[in-house]
C-alpha positions in Angstrom: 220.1 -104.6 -68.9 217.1 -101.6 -69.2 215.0 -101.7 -66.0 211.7 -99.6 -65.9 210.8 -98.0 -62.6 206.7 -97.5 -62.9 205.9 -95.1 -60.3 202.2 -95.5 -58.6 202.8 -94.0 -55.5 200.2 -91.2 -55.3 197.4 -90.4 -53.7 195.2 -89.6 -56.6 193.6 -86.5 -54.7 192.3 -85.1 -57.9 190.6 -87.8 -59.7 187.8 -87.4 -57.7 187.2 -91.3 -56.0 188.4 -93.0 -53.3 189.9 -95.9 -55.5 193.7 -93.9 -56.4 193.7 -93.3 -59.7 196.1 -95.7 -60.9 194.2 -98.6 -59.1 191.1 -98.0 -60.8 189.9 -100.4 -63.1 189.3 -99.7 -66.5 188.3 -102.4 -68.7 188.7 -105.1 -66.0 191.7 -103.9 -65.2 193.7 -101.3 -62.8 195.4 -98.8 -65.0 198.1 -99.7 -62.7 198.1 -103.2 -64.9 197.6 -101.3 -68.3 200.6 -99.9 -68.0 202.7 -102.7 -66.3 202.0 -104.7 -69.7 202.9 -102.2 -71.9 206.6 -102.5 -70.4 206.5 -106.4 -69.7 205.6 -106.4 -73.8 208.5 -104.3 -75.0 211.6 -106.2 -76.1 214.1 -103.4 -75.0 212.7 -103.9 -71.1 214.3 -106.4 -69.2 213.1 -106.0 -65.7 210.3 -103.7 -63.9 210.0 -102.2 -60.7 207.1 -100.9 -59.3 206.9 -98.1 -56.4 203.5 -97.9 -54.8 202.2 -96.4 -51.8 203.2 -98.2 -48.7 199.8 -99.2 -47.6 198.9 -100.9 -51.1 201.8 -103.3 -51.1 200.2 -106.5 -49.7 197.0 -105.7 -51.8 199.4 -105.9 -55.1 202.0 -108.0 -54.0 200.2 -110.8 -56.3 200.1 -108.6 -59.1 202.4 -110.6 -61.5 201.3 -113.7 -60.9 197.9 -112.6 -61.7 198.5 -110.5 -64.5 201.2 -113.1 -66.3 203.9 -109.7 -65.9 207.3 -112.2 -65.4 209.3 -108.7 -65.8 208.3 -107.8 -62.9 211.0 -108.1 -60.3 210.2 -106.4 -57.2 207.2 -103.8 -55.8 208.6 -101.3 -52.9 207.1 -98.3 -51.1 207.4 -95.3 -52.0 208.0 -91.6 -50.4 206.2 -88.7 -49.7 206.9 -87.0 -53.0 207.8 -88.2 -56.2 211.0 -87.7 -56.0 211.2 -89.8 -53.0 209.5 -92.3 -54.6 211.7 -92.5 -57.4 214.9 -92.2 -55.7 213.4 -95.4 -53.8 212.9 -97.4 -57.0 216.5 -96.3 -58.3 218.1 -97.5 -54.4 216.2 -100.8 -55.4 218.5 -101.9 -58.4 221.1 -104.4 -57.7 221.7 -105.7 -61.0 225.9 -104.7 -61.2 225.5 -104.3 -65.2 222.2 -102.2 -65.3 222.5 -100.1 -68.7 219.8 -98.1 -68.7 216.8 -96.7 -66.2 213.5 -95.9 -67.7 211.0 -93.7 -65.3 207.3 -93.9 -66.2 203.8 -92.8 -64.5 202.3 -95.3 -63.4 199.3 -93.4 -64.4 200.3 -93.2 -67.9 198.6 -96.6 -69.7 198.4 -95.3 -73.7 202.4 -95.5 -73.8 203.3 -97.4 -76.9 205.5 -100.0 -76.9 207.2 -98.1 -79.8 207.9 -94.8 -77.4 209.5 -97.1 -74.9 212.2 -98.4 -77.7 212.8 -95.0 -79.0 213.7 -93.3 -75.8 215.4 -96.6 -74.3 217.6 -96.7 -77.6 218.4 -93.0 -77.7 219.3 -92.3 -74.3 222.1 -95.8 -74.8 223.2 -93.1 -77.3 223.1 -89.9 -75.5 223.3 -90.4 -72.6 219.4 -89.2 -71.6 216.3 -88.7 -73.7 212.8 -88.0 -72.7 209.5 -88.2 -74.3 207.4 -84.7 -75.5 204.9 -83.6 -77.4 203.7 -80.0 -78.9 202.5 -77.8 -77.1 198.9 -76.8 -78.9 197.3 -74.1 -76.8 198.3 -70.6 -76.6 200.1 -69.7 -73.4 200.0 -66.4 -71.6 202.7 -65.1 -68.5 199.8 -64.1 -65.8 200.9 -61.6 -62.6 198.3 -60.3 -60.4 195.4 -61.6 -61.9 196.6 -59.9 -65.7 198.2 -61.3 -68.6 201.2 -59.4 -68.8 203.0 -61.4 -72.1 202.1 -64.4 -74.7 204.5 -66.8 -74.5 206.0 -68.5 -77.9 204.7 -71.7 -78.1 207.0 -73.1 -80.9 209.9 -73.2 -78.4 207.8 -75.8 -75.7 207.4 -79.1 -75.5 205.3 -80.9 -72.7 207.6 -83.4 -70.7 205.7 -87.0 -70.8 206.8 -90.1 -70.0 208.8 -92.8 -70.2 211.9 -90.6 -69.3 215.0 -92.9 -69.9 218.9 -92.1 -68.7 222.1 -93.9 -68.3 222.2 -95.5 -64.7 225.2 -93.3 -63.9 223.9 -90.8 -64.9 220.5 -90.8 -62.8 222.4 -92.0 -60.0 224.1 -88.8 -60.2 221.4 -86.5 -60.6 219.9 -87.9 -57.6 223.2 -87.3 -55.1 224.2 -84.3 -56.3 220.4 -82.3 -56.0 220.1 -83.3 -52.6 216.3 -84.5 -53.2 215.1 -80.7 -54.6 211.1 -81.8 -53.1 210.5 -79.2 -56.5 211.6 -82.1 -59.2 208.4 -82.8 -61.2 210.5 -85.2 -63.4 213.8 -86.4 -63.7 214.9 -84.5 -66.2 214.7 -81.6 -64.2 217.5 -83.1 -62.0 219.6 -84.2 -64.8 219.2 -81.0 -66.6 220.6 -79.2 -63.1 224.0 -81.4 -63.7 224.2 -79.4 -67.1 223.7 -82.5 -69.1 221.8 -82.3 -72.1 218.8 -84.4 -72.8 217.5 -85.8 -76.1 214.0 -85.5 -76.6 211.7 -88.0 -78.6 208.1 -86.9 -80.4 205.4 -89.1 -78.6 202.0 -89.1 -79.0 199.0 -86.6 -77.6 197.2 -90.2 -76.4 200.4 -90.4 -73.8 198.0 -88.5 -71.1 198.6 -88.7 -67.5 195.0 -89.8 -66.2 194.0 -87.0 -63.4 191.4 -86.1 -63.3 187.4 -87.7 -63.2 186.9 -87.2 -66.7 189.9 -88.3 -67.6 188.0 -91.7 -66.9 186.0 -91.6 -70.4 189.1 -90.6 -72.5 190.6 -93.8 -70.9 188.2 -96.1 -71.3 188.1 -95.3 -75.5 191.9 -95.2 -75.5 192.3 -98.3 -74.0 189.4 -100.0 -76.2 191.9 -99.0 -79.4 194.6 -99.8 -78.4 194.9 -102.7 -75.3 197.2 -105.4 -75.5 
């Protein structure tokens, strides 16, 4: 069994309305529900959970029914950080034969049912895998207000998601980093256990909507490619 955590738990401070950015509907829907049905229409998912912020629950607690997402199998609270939130949607899981544990942005709705597979399949393989794509501007090492070197970009990848592991593995990561408040993804924990990760080309669309003009990007995204 492949269970997909979708983590919505944030505040959305940046995007610039006081609707969170991943309940903000786009297209008649929350992006929140964009991305729930790109998971509940990929084969290799078998169950979802969702992590949102406490206060939201009741107002989404109706969210499959309305939305037709049957994968979806519970919606919990989730932390302070994202970290916490995470490690809340991994405490969740009950199922004794679990295989694998996909972690996705909730904010994240141009994820293609294709990427899912891929990093789902290769981390049954490896172990872990995690979605990435190029890096296309130039990057300069800044101190004190001065660029002090140019970093070379043909070595960097930018981490997206989904970010799929073994459940042991995860599990693991999670115990044995003691909740490091600086994880910005899980592979940062699993990479502290000395584990290698396998990485999977994904797609520049795979943005993480953050801020207010991200809104416009969205909207034409989502008109190309909504399910």
């Amino acid at each position: 069994m492949n269970i997909a955590v979708i983590v919505a738990a944030g505040g959305g401070q940046r995007f610039g309305t006081k609707t969170p950015k991943q309940f903000f509907e786009i297209l008649g829907k929350p992006v929140i529900v964009h991305t729930l049905l790109r998971f509940e229409s990929c084969p290799v998912i078998d169950e979802i959970v969702l992590v949102l912020p406490a206060d939201e629950l009741a107002n989404f607690s109706d969210i499959a029914e309305n939305y037709h997402i049957r994968k979806l199998n519970k919606i919990i609270a989730g932390g302070k950080t994202r970290t916490k939130s995470v490690l809340n949607g991994l405490n969740s899981i009950e199922q004794p034969n679990v295989e694998v544990v996909v972690v996705h942005d909730g904010a994240r709705p141009f994820v293609s049912i294709d990427e899912i597979t891929q990093v789902v399949t290769k981390a049954k393989e490896t172990g872990a895998a995690c979605l990435v794509a190029d890096v296309t501007d130039t990057i300069k090492e800044v101190a004190d207000g001065k660029i002090t070197k140019t970093i070379d970009r043909r070595r960097l990848k930018r981490a997206l998601t989904p970010q799929a592991f073994r459940y042991e593995i995860l599990k693991c990561a999670f115990a044995e980093n003691n909740l490091n408040e600086n994880a910005t993804d899980e592979c940062f924990l699993v990479e502290k256990l000395g584990f290698e990760i396998t990485v999977i080309e994904g797609s520049a669309k795979n943005i993480k909507i953050t801020y207010p003009e991200d809104r416009m990007i969205a909207e034409f995204f989502l008109r190309d490619t909504e399910i």
